[in-house]
C-alpha positions in Angstrom: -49.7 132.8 -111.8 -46.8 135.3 -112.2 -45.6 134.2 -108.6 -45.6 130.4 -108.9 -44.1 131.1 -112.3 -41.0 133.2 -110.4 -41.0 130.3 -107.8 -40.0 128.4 -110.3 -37.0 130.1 -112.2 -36.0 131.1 -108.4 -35.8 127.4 -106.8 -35.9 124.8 -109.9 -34.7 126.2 -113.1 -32.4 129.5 -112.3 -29.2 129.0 -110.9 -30.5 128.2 -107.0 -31.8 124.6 -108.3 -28.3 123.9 -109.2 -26.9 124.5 -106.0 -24.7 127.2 -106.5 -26.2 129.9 -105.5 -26.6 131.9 -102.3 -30.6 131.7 -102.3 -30.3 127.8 -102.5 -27.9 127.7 -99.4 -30.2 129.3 -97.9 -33.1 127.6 -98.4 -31.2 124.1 -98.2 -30.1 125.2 -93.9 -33.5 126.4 -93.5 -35.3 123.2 -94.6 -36.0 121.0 -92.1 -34.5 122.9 -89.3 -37.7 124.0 -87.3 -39.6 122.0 -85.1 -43.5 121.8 -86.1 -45.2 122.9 -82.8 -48.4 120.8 -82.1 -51.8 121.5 -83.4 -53.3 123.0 -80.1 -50.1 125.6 -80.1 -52.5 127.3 -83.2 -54.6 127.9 -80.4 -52.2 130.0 -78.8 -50.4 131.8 -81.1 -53.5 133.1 -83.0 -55.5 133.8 -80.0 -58.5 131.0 -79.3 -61.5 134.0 -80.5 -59.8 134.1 -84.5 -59.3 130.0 -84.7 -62.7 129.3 -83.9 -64.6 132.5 -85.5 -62.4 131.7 -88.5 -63.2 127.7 -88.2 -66.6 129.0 -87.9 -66.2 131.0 -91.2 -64.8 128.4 -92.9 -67.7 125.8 -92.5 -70.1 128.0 -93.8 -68.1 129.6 -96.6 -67.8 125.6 -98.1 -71.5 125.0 -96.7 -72.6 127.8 -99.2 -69.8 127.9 -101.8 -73.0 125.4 -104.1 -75.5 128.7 -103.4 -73.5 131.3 -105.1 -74.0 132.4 -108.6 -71.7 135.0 -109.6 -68.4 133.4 -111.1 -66.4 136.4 -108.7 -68.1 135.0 -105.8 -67.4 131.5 -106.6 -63.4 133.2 -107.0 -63.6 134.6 -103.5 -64.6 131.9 -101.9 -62.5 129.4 -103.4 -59.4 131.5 -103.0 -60.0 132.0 -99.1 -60.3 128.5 -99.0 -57.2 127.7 -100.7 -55.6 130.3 -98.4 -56.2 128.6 -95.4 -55.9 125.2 -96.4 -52.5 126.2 -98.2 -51.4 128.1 -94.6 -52.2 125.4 -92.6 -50.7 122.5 -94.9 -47.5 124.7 -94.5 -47.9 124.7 -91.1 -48.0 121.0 -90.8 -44.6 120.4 -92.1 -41.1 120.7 -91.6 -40.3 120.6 -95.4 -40.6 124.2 -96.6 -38.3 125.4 -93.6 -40.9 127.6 -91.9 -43.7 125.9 -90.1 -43.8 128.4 -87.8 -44.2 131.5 -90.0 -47.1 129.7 -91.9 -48.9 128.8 -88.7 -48.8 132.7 -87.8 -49.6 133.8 -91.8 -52.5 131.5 -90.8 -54.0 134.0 -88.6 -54.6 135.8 -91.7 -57.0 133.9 -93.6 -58.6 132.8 -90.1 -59.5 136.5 -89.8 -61.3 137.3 -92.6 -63.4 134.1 -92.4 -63.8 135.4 -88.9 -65.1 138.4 -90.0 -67.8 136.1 -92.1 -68.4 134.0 -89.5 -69.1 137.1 -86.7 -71.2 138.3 -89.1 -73.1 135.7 -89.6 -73.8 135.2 -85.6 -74.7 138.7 -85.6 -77.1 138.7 -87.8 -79.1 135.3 -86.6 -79.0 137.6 -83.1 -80.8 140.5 -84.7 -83.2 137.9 -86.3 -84.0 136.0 -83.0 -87.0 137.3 -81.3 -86.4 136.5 -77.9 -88.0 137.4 -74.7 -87.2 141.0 -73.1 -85.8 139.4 -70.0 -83.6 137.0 -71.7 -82.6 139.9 -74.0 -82.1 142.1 -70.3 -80.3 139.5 -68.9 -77.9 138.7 -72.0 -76.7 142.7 -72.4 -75.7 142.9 -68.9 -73.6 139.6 -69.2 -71.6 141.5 -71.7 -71.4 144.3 -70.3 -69.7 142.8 -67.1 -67.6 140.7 -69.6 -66.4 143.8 -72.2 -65.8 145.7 -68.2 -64.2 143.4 -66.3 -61.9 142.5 -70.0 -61.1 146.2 -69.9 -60.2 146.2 -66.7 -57.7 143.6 -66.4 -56.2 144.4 -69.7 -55.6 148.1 -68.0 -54.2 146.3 -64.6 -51.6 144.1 -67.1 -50.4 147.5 -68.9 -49.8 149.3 -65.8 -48.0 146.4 -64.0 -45.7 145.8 -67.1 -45.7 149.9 -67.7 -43.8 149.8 -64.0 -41.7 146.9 -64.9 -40.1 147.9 -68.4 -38.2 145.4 -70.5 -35.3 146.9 -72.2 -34.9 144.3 -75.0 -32.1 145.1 -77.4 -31.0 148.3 -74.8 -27.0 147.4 -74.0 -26.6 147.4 -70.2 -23.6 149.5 -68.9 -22.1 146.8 -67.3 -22.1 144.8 -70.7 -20.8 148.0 -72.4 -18.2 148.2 -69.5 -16.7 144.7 -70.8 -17.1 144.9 -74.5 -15.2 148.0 -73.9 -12.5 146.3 -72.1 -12.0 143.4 -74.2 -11.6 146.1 -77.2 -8.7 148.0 -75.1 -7.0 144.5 -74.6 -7.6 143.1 -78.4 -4.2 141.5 -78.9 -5.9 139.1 -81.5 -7.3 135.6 -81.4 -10.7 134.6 -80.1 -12.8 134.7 -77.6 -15.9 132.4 -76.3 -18.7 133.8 -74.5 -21.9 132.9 -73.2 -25.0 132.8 -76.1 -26.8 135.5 -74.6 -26.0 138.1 -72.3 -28.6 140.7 -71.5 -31.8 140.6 -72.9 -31.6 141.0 -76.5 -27.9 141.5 -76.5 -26.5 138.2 -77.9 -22.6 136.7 -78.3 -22.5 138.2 -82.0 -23.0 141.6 -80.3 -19.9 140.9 -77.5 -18.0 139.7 -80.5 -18.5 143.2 -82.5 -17.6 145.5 -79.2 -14.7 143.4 -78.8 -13.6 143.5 -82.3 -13.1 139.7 -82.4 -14.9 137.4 -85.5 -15.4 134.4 -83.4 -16.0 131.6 -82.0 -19.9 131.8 -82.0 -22.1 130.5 -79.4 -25.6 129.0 -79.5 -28.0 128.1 -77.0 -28.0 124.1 -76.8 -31.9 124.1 -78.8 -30.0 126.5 -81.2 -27.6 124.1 -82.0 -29.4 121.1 -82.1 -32.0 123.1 -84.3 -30.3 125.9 -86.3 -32.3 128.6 -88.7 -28.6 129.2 -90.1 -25.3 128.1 -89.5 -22.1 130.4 -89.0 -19.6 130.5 -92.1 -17.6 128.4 -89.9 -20.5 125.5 -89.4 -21.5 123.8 -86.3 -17.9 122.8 -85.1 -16.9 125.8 -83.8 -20.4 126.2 -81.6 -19.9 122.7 -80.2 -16.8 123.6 -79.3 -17.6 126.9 -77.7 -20.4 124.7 -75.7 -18.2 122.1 -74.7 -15.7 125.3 -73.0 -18.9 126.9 -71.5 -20.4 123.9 -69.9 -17.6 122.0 -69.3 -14.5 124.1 -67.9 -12.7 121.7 -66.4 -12.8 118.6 -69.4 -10.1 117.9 -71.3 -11.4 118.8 -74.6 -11.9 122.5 -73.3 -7.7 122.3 -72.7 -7.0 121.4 -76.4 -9.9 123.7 -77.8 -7.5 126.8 -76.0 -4.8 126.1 -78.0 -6.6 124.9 -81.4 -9.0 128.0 -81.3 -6.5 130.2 -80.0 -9.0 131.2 -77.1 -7.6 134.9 -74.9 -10.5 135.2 -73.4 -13.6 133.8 -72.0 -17.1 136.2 -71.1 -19.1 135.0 -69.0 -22.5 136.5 -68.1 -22.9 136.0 -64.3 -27.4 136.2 -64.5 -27.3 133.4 -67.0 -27.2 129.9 -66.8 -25.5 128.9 -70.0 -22.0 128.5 -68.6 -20.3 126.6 -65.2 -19.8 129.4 -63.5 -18.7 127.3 -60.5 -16.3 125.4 -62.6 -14.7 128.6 -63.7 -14.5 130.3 -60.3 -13.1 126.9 -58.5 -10.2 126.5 -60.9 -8.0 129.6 -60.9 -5.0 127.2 -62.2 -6.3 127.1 -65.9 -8.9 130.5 -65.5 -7.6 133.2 -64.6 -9.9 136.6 -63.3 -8.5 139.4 -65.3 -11.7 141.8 -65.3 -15.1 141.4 -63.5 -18.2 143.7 -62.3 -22.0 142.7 -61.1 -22.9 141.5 -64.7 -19.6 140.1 -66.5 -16.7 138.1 -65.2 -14.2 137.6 -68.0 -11.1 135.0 -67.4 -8.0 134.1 -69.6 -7.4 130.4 -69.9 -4.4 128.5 -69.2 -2.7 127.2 -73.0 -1.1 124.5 -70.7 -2.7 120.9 -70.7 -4.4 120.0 -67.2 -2.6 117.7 -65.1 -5.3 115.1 -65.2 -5.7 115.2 -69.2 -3.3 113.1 -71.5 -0.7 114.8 -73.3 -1.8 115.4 -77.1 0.0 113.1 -79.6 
């Protein structure tokens, strides 16, 4: 109660409902702006055992909801239910901004009614009597299983044990540039490509630079933003436009409007022409380059083919 009731001053009565508030922009760019995945992606996210031990659950928590007797019990029940009906209803849209975190938050309701509903299977097994060979025969199935799970779990650590992923680590190379770009600061902006390493992204080359902008997204990131820059979507389009499109004539006027020095490109990527770049040495040129990062200075002049701006 205390929580709806703090929902309430927060998004419709305190300042945020009037739009003036920091929480309210935030909410407003969040609504909306993430896709709902489709029903069977559940499946995958929350691992196939927890959706149908909790589905499992769930039946017969509302199958036997009419048999308990204790008002707490009724409470219990009726609350997990609500749980997972209020995760998965959240799940289902695009309206509260996070479809994506419900569908996950899901997995926590599904696992306590999976907890009921393994339970429950459990104890019909210890009440079958079945015969001693079916019984035989049933134990070494899974035993092989639980084995042979065991085993290939252990053959996936060691594989990805000798193949680390560094996410977040800066590689050298990267550092080499962001370095270089800081020695050769002079002031403007620069574009570079969305991501460079893994988990090093173009807010990061921006920082090591010293340079505030321009911001680049991935296309998806554009078309579907969690949040925007302070500067809105013009200046990612525009940065997009330059990456993809080197040789247009809208790249030529955003050099001059944007007051572009420099342009990073990450040479393992595929977010930028790289081909357009190298091939045009007349508006690009090379000014500092290694096995990772390739870095050009564009020409301010318009391109021969390109109109002249009125």
């Amino acid at each position: 109660m205390l929580s709806v009731a703090y929902a309430a001053y927060t998004y419709l009565l305190g300042k945020s409902g009037t739009g003036s508030s920091a929480t309210s922009t935030a909410v407003s760019i969040a609504v909306g702006s993430q896709p709902v995945l489709s029903v069977t992606n559940v499946l995958s996210a929350l691992s196939s055992s927890v959706v149908w031990l909790g589905g499992f659950g769930l039946a017969a928590l509302v199958a036997g909801i009419r048999y308990l007797r204790r008002p707490g019990q009724v409470l219990a029940a009726l609350t997990l239910v609500l749980w997972c009906a209020l995760m998965y209803a959240g799940s289902r849209t695009a309206a509260d901004g996070f479809p994506q975190r419900f569908e996950r938050d899901l997995g926590g309701a599904l696992s306590v009614l999976g907890a009921l509903g393994a339970g429950l299977i459990l104890q019909s097994l210890a009440r079958w009597r079945a015969p001693r060979r079916i019984v035989v025969v049933l134990a070494a199935m899974a035993a092989v299983a639980v084995v042979a799970i065991a085993g290939l779990q252990a053959i996936r650590a060691t594989v990805d044990e000798s193949h680390p992923v560094h996410t977040g680590i800066l590689d050298p190379q990267i550092a080499a540039a962001g370095a270089w770009l800081g020695q050769h600061n002079t002031g403007g902006t620069i574009i570079s490509t969305p991501a460079m390493n893994s988990g090093i992204t173009n807010r990061a080359v921006l920082a090591m630079g010293g340079y505030t902008g321009l911001q680049s997204y991935s296309p998806f990131r554009i078309a579907h933003p969690r949040s925007l820059p302070t500067a809105g979507r013009a200046p990612l389009l525009e940065s997009q436009e330059v990456l993809q499109h080197p040789a247009s004539c809208r790249s030529a006027s955003i050099f001059a409007g944007q007051d572009v020095r420099f342009i990073v490109l990450y040479r393992l990527g595929r977010a930028a022409d790289l081909a357009g770049f190298r091939t045009d040495p007349a508006r690009y040129h090379r000014v500092f380059e290694n096995p990772s990062v390739v870095i050009y200075v564009p020409s301010r002049a318009p391109a021969v083919a390109c109109p002249a701006a009125h």
